[in-house]
C-alpha positions as CSV (number, residue, x, y, z in Angstrom):
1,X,113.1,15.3,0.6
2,X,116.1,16.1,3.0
3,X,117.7,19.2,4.7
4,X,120.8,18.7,5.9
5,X,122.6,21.1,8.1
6,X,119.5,22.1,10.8
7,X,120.8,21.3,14.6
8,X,117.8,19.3,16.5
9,X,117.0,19.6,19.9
10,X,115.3,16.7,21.6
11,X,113.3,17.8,24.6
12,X,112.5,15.6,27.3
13,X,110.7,16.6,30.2
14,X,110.2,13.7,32.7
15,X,108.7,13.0,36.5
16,X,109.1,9.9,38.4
17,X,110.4,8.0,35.8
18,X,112.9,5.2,35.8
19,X,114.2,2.6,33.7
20,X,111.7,3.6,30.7
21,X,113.0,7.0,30.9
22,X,116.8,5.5,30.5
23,X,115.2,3.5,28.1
24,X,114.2,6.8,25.9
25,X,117.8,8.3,26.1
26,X,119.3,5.4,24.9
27,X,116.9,5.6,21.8
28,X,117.5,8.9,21.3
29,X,121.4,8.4,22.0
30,X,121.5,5.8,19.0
31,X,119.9,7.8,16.4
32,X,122.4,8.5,14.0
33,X,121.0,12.4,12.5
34,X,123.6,14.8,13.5
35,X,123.8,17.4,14.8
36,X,121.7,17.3,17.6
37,X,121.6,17.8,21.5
38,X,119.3,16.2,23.9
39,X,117.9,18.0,26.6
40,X,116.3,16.5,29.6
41,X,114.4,18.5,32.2
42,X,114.0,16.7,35.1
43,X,110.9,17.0,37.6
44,X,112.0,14.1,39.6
45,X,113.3,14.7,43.4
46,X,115.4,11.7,43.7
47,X,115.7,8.4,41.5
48,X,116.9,5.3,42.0
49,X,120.4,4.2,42.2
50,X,120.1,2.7,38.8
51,X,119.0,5.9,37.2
52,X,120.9,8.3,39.0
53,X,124.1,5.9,37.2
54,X,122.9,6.0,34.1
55,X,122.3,9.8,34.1
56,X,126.2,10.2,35.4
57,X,127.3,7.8,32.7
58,X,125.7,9.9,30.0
59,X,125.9,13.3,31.2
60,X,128.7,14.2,28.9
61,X,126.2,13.6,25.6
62,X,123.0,15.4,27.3
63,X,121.7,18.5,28.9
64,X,120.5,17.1,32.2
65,X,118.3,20.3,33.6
66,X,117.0,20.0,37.4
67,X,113.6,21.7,37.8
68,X,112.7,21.7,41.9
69,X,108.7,21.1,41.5
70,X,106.6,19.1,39.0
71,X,105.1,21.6,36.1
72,X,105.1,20.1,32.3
73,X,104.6,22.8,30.4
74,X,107.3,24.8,32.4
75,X,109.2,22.5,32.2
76,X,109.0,22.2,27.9
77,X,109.1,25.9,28.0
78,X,112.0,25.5,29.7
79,X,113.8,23.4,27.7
80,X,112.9,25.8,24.3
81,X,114.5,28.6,25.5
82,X,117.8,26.7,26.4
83,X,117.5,25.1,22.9
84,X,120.5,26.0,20.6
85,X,118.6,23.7,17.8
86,X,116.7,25.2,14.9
87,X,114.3,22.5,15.3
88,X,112.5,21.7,18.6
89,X,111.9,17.7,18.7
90,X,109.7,17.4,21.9
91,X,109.7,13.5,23.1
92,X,107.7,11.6,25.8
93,X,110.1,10.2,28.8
94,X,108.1,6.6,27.7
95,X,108.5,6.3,24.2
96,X,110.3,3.7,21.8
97,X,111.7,3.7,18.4
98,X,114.0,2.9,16.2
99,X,116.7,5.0,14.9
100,X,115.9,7.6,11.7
101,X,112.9,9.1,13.8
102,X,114.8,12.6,14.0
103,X,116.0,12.5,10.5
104,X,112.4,11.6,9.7
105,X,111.4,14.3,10.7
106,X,113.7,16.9,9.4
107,X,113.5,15.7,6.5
108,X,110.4,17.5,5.6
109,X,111.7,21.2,6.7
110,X,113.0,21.4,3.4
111,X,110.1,22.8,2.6
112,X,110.1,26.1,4.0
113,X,106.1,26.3,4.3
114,X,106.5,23.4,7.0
115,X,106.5,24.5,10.5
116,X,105.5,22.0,12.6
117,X,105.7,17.6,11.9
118,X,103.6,15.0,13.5
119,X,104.8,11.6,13.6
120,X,103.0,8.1,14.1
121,X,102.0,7.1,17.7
122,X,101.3,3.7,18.1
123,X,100.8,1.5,21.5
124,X,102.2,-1.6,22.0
125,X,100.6,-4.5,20.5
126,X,98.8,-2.6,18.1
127,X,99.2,-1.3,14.3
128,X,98.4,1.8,12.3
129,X,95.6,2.4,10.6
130,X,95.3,3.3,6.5
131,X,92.4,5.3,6.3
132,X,91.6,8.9,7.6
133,X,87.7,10.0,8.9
134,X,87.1,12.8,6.5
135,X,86.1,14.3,9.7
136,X,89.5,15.6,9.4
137,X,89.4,17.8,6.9
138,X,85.7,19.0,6.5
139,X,85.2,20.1,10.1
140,X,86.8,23.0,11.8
141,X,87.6,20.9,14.5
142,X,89.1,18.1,12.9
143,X,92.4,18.0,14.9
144,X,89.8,16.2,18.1
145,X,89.7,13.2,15.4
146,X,92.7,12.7,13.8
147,X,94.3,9.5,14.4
148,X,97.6,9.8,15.1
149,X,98.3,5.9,14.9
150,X,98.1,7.2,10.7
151,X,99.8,5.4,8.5
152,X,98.4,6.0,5.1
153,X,100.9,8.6,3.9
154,X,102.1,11.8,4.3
155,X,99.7,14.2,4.4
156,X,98.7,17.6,6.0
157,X,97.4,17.6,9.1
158,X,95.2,20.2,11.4
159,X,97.0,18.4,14.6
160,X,100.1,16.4,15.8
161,X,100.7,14.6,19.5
162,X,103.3,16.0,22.3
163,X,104.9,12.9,22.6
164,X,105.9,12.8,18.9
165,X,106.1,15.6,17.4
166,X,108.9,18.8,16.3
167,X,108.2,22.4,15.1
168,X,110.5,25.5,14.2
169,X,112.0,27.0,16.6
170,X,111.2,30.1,15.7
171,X,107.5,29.5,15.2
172,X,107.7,28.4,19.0
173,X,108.9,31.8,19.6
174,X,107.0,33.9,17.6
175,X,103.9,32.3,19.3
176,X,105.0,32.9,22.6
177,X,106.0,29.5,23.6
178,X,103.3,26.8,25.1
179,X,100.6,28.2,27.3
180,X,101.3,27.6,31.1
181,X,97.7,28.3,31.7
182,X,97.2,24.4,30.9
183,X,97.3,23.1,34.2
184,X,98.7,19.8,35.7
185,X,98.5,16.9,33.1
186,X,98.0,20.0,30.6
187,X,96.1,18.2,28.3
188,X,95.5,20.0,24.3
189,X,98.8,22.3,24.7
190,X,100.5,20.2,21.8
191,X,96.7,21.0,20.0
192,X,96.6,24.4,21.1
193,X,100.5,24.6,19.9
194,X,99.4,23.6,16.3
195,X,96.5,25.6,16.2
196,X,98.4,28.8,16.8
197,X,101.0,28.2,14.8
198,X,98.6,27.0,11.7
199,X,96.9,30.7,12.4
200,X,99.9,31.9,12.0
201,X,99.9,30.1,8.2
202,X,102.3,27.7,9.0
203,X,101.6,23.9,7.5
204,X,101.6,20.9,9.7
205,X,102.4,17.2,8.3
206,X,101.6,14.2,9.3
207,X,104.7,11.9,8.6
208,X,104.3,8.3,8.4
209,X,108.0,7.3,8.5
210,X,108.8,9.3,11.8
211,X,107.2,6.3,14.6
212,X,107.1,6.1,18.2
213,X,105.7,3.1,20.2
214,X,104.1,5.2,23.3
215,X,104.3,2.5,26.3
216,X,102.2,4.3,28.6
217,X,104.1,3.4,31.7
218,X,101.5,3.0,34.2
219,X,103.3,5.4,36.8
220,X,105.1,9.0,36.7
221,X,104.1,11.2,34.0
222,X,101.0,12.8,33.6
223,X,99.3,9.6,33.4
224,X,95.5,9.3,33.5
225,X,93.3,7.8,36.1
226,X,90.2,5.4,35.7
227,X,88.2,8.9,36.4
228,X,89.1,11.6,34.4
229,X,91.2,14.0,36.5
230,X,89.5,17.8,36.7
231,X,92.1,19.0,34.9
232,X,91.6,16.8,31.9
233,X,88.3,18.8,31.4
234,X,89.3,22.1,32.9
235,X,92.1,22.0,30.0
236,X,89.3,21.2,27.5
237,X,87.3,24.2,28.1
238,X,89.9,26.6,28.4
239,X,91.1,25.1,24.8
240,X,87.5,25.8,23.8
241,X,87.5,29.0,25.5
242,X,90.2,30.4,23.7
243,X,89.8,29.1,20.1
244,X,85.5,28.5,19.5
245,X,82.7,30.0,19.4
246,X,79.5,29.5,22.0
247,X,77.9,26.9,19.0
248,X,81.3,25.2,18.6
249,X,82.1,24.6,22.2
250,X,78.9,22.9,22.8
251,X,79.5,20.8,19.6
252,X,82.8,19.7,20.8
253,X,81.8,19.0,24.2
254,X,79.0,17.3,23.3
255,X,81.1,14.4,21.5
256,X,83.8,14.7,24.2
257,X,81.2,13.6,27.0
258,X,79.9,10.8,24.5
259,X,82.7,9.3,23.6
260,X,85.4,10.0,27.1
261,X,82.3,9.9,29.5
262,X,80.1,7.6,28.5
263,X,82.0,5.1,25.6
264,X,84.9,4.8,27.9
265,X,82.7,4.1,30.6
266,X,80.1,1.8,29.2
267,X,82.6,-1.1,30.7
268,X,82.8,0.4,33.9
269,X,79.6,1.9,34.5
270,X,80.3,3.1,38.4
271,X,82.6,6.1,37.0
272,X,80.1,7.3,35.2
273,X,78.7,9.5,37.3
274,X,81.8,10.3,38.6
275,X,83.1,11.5,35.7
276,X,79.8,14.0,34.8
277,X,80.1,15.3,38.1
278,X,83.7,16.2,37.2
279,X,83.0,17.4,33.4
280,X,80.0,19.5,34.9
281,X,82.3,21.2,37.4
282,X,85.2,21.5,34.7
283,X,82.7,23.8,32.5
284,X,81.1,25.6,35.1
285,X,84.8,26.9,36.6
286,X,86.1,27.7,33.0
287,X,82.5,29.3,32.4
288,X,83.1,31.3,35.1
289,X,86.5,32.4,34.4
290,X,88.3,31.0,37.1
């Protein structure tokens, strides 16, 4: 399956990152699909002296965009509308792979039904797995428990991951771009991406071939704490808010405090109650409206 001819634009928005962030371009450099442009929207107020050398060195072969304050989906928002590419390709700032992701991914826009590809996360040290819950596909809400380390086949998926993952550009656009009202680590705008564009009656795949190693750098980002952020839950609910019913919200939250409260924390018992506290006050604020 191949379409040759549609112009890719790699998005990656980055803050505080360093060498892994050089590291990234350089993949994305060395990928051979043409043509394509890579466009980096940059949160960061000053790097290091390394960085800033590499960024001169390539600035001829990128779109190096300056934002003056740290907003994610801004600054992915951002980088769609300067987009010239047909498809959007959006990329953490701390991923690794080898070269054919892009073309792994375009290659299954030649079916015309297809708006939006997931690709394979995986974290270093660990492989995919072969088999898919059937949760997937007989609940409403199977996107919470797709694995996106999947590497059983090609198949179509409810859900894909930001940091891996391409749509239309047009579908982007006739959806109205990502939803800014996801705040600060803005967790579930990739989810609530593919849930409005599938409304929409756009297909999502799942494509085994397109692989990213997600390193997870332990600073810059949006990365997570040992006690879930507010925002991690306040983004949750307003997910939940906007696409369930009373019945279906409870469901979901339910298994989100099992399995991100109290699993996660069964090894670290003290956060615990740290953690309720802050999933309590998550759903009482989005309850309320705020």
């Amino acid at each position: 399956m191949t379409d040759e001819g549609l112009r890719v634009s790699v998005i990656i928005a980055t803050y505080r990152r360093e060498r892994v962030l050089c590291d990234t371009i350089r993949d994305v450099l060395a990928d051979p699909y043409e043509p394509k442009e890579v466009l980096v929207v940059d949160q960061t107020h000053d790097h290091t002296d390394p960085t800033r050398r590499f960024l001169e060195e390539v600035c001829d072969r990128i779109r190096y965009i300056v934002m003056d304050h740290p907003n994610l989906t801004e600054a992915e928002n951002l980088g769609i509308t300067e987009a010239q590419g047909e498809i959007i390709l959006f990329l953490d700032d701390d991923v690794s792979f080898e070269p054919g992701l892009i073309g792994a991914h375009v290659r299954n826009y030649a079916d015309a039904s297809v708006h939006a590809v997931g690709g394979v996360v995986l974290v270093p040290g660990r492989r995919g797995v072969r088999r898919m819950s059937r949760t997937v596909t007989g609940n409403r809400f199977g996107y919470f428990f797709f694995r996106h380390d999947y590497v059983g086949g090609r198949v179509k998926v409810p859900n894909l991951q930001e940091c891996n993952a391409s749509f239309r550009r047009r579908a982007l656009v006739d959806i109205g771009l990502i939803d800014r009202r996801f705040r600060e680590n803005a967790y579930l705008w990739g989810t609530d991406l593919a849930v409005r564009v599938a409304k929409r009656g756009g297909r999502i795949v799942h494509d085994p071939e397109a692989v990213v190693v997600h390193l997870k750098h332990p600073s810059g980002g949006v990365r997570m704490k040992a006690v879930r952020p507010l925002s991690y839950f306040r983004n949750l609910f307003y997910f939940l808010k906007k696409h369930a019913g009373r019945h279906e919200t409870f469901s979901v939250a339910l298994r989100v405090y099992f399995y991100r409260v109290l699993v996660e924390g069964w090894r670290r018992p003290w956060v615990i109650p740290l953690n309720t506290k802050t999933f309590l006050q998550a759903w009482l604020i989005e309850r309320a409206g705020s």
